[in-house]
N, C-alpha and C positions, 0 to 999 in steps of 0.2 A: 664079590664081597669087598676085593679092595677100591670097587669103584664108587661104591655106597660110602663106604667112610672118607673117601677124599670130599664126596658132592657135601655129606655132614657138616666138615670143614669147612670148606667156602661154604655155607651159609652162617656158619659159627662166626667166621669172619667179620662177614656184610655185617650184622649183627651189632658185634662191636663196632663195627665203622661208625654206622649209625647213632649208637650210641653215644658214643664220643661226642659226634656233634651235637646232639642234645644239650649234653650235659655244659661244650664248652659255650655254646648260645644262651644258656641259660647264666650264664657265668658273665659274658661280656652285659647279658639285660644288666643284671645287677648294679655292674660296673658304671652304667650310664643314669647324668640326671632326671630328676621324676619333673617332669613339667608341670607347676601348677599355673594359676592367673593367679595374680597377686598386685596390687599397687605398683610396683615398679618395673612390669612388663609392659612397654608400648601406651599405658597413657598413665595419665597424670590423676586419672579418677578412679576410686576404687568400685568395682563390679560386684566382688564377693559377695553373698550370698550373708545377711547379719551385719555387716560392716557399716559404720556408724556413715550416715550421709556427711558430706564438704562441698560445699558449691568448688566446681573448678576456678582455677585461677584465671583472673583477666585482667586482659590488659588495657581496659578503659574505665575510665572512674565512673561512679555513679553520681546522676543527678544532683543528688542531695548531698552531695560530696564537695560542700562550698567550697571551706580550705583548701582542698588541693586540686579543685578548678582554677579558683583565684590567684594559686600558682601560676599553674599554666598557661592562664592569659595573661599576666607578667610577662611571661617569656614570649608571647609572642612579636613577632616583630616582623608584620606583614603578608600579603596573599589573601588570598580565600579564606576571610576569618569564618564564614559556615562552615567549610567541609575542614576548616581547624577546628569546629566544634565537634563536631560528631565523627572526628578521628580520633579523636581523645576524651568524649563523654557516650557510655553506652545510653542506648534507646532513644536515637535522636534521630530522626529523618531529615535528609536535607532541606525540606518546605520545613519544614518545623525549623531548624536551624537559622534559616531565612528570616520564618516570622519574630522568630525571636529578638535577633538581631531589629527587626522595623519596629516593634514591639517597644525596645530599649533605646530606642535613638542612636544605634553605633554603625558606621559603616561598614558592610561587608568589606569593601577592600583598604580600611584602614590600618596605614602603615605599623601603628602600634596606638594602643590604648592606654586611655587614663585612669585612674582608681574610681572616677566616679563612673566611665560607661563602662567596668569591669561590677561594679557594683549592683549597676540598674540591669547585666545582663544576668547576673545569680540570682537579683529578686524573679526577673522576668520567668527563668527556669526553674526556681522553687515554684513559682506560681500555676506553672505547667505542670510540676512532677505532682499536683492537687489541685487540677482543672475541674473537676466533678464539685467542688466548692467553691470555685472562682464565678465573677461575675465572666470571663471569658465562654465560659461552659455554652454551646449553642449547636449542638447536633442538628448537622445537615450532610446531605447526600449530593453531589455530581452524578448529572444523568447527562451527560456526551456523547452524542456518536462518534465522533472521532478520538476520543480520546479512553469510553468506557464508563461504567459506575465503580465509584468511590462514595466512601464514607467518612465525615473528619468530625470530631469533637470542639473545633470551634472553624468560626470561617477565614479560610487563608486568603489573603488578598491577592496569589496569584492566582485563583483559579476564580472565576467569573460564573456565573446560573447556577451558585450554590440555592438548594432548596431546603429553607428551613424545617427541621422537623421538632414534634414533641420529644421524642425519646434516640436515642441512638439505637438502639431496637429497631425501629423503625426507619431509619436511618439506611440499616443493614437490611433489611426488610425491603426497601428503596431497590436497592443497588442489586441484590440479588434478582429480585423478578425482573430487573432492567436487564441485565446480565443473560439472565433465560428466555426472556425472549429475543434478545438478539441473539441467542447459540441456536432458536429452534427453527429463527429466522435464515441465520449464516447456514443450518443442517436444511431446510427445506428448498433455499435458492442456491445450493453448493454447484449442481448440476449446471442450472442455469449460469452461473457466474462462470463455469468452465467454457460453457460452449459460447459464451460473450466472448471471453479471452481468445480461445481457440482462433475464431469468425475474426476479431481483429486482427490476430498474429499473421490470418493468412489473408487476410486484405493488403496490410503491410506490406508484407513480402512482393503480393504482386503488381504494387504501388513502386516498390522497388527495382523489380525486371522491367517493368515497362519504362520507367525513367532510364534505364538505362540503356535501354532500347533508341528511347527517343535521342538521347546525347549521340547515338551510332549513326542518326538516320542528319545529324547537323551537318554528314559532308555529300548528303544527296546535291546540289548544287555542283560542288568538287566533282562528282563524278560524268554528270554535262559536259562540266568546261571542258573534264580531262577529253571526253570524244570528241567533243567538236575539235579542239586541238592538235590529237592525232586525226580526224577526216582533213585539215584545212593544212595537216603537213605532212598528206599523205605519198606526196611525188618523193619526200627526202626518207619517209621508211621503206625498210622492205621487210621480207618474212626472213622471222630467222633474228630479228633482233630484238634484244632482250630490255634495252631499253632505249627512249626516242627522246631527243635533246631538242625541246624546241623553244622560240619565243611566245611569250605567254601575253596575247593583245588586248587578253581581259583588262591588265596593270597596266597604268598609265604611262608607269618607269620600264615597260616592255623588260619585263628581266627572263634570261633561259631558265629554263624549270625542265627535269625531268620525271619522265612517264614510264611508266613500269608496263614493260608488254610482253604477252606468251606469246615466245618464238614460233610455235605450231601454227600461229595464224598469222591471216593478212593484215595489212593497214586498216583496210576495212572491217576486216572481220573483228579486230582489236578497238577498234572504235564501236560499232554494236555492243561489243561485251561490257565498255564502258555506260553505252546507253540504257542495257538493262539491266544494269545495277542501277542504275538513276531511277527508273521506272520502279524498280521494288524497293529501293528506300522510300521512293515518297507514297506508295502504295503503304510500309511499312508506316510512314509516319501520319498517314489519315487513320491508320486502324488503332495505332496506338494511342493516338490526342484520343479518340473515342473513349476507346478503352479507360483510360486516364479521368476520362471526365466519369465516367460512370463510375467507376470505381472508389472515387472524390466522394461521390454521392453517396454509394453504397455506406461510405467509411462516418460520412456526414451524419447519414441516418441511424446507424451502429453506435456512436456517440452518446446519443439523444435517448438510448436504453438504460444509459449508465445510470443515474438517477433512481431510474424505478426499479434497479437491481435491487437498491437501498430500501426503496418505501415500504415493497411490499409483503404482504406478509399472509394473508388470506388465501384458503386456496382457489376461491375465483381468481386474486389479481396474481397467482400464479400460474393459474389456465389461461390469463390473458396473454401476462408477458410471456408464456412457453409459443401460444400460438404467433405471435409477434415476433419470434426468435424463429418458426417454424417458416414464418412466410419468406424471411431471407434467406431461408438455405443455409442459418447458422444452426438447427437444431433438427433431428430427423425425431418428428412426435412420434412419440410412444401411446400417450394417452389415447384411451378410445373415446370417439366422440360422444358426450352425453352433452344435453342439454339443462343448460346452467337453470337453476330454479332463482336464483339472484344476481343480479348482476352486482360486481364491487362498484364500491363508491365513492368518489372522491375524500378528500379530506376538509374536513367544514369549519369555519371561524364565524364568530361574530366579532364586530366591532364594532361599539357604538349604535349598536342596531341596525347593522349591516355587515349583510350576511358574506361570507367570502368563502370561496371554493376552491380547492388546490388539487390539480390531476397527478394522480400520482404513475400513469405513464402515459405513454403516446393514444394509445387509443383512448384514456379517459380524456386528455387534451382538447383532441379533436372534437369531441362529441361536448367537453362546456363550452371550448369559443365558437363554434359551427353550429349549436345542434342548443345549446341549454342559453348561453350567453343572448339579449337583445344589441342590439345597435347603441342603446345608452349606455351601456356597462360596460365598467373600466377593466382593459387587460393587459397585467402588468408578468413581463420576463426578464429575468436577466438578461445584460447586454451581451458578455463576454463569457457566460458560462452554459453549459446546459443545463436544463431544468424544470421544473414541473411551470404551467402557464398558472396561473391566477388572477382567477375572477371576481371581483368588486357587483354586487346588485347594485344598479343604483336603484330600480324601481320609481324614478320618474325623481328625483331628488338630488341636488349636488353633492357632491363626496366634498370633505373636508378634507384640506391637507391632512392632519394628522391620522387619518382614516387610509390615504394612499401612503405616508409614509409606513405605518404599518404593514400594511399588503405588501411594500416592496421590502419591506424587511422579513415578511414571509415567505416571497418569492426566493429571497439571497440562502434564508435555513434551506430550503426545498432546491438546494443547486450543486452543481458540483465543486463552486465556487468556494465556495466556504473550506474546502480541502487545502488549497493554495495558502492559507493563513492567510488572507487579505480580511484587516478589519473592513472595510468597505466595498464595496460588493456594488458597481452600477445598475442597474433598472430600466429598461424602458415600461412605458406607458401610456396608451392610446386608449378612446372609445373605441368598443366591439367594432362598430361602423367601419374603421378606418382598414381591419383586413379583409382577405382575401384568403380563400383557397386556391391552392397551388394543386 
């Protein structure tokens, strides 16, 4: 009985302990602030839920913000007057800023300006901030490969092969299906372009060991001399010495030179061991020059793919370039072999009523100047670049300069050339007649 009423107690206890805590947690809640969001927590924009909209605060004027442009080009006093624009006027891209500037007659790098090319650059920019009523207004598209599609509402004069369009719509319309198919192009040759890279990385490389190979094998001679030198001062060694002091009769100025010998052997024996390191460096350096040359070739021919990484896009001419990639031993085919119901086709030009044809890789090459091309017809490649070859018909008729300048400036698009920034791009050009399969 008394053990029953003690166990009562301790839970009577625990009880209140409990309790207490409750009570004082609920006490310290109260105590503490009620968090809400409101304006003056972490930003400067109201979120709330009803709360009246305020554009946030900025820190660059607007356009149409003459006065206190005209300010600020007051104050300027030298540098990069564009990116002084559009670090202090919002919605201004640095081309934009640029044309503006050429637009208004002011130099970008002028020291400081005068109230009249401050004047002619606020009309120039009011006139932009209502291009869509400007005689400027000219919606055209950039289609680049190296650079991409873009879209601009008038033609900037630093970008070159702007294509005029009707509408900016179309414009955008332009640049997006350019866009797509270069993504479905760069998604269908990703593989291919890995196993390009891969196939050169380890050409590279072994372009590398073998040069370094070859610099080891420069003291095959050295190692001749050194035997014949220890056989011819064989009476002054003996075994046992480590190294052998002798005159060296190769040099005219006969100067001593020593020679490094293992004591375990003879004079004799030491001069052999010189001999057939002789014999395996130069055994070393016939295999290597080989090697090296082939290699050169291999890397020559690998080069020559790069181009039609770019061109192609069909799944024949990626059945072609994969088998082409397969036959070097840079790509292990996957595809099973079916046979093509089409073959790809080159890429086709007229000019002037002559017809031009452009391989967009090695095996279309071969097959117009060998196989399509006659002996009258012109074929024009880049000199110093890789790239697609280009066929001229003449069809019994002379080509007109302007007819081959053309061609070779279609050969220089179709090269790797054009990657380098080189406005100019050299060309050879022969009749068919003058090659040769190799």
């Amino acid at each position: 009985m008394h053990t029953k009423r003690r166990s009562r107690q301790w839970v009577l206890f625990f009880i209140s302990v409990k309790m207490y805590s409750w009570i004082v947690g609920i006490a310290r809640y109260r105590k503490k602030p009620i968090l809400s969001h409101t304006s003056d927590i972490e930003t400067k924009r109201c979120l709330l839920a009803g709360a009246k909209y305020e554009l946030p605060p900025q820190s660059k004027l607007l356009p149409t913000q003459s006065k206190e442009i005209t300010k600020i080009l007051k104050d300027y006093n030298g540098g990069d007057l564009a990116k002084f624009l559009i670090s202090n006027v919002s919605g201004l891209a640095l081309v934009t800023a640029r044309q503006i500037l050429l637009e208004s007659g002011v130099s970008p790098t002028a020291s400081h300006l005068k109230y009249e090319e401050i004047k002619s650059i606020i009309n120039t920019l009011l006139e932009y901030c209502d291009i869509v009523n400007s005689p400027k207004y000219s919606p055209c598209a950039l289609l680049n490969e190296s650079v991409g599609g873009d879209f601009f509402v008038t033609k900037y004069i630093e970008f070159e092969g702007l294509q005029s369009t009707d509408s900016l719509n179309q414009a955008v319309v332009l640049c997006t299906v350019e866009k797509d198919k270069r993504e479905r192009r760069q998604d269908k040759t990703k593989y291919l372009q890995k196993a390009f890279t891969a196939q050169r990385k380890k050409l590279l490389s072994k372009l590398e060991k073998d040069k370094n190979k070859l610099q080891e094998c420069e003291r095959t001679e050295e190692m001749k001399k050194m035997g014949d030198l220890i056989l011819s001062n064989a009476w002054a060694i003996k075994k046992g010495d480590k190294i052998a002091k002798v005159i060296d009769y190769f040099d005219e100025n006969s100067p001593t030179v020593e020679i490094f010998l293992d004591e375990r052997l003879t004079p004799q024996q030491n001069s052999q061991a010189y001999y057939k390191k002789y014999a395996k460096l130069k055994r070393t350096y016939t295999a290597v020059t080989e090697q090296l040359d082939k290699l050169t070739q291999e890397l020559e021919y690998l080069e020559t793919i790069a181009p039609s990484l770019e061109l192609c896009s069909t799944n024949d001419e990626i059945a072609e370039l994969e088998d082409e990639l397969a036959a070097i031993g840079a790509l292990k085919k996957i595809r099973k072999e079916k046979r093509k119901t089409k073959p790809s086709q080159p890429i086709a030009y007229e000019i002037d009523e002559f017809v031009v044809l452009v391989g967009k890789n090695n095996l279309q090459n071969d097959k117009l100047t060998f196989k399509v091309a006659n002996g009258g017809d012109l074929w024009i490649h880049t000199k110093d670049a890789r790239g697609s070859h280009v066929i001229v018909f003449a069809e019994a008729r002379e080509i007109p300069d302007v007819v081959t300048q053309i061609a070779c400036e279609i050969a220089a698009f179709y090269s790797l050339g054009k990657k380098d920034g080189g406005s100019k791009i050299p060309c050879d050009y022969t009749p068919r007649r003058n090659l040769k399969s190799i």
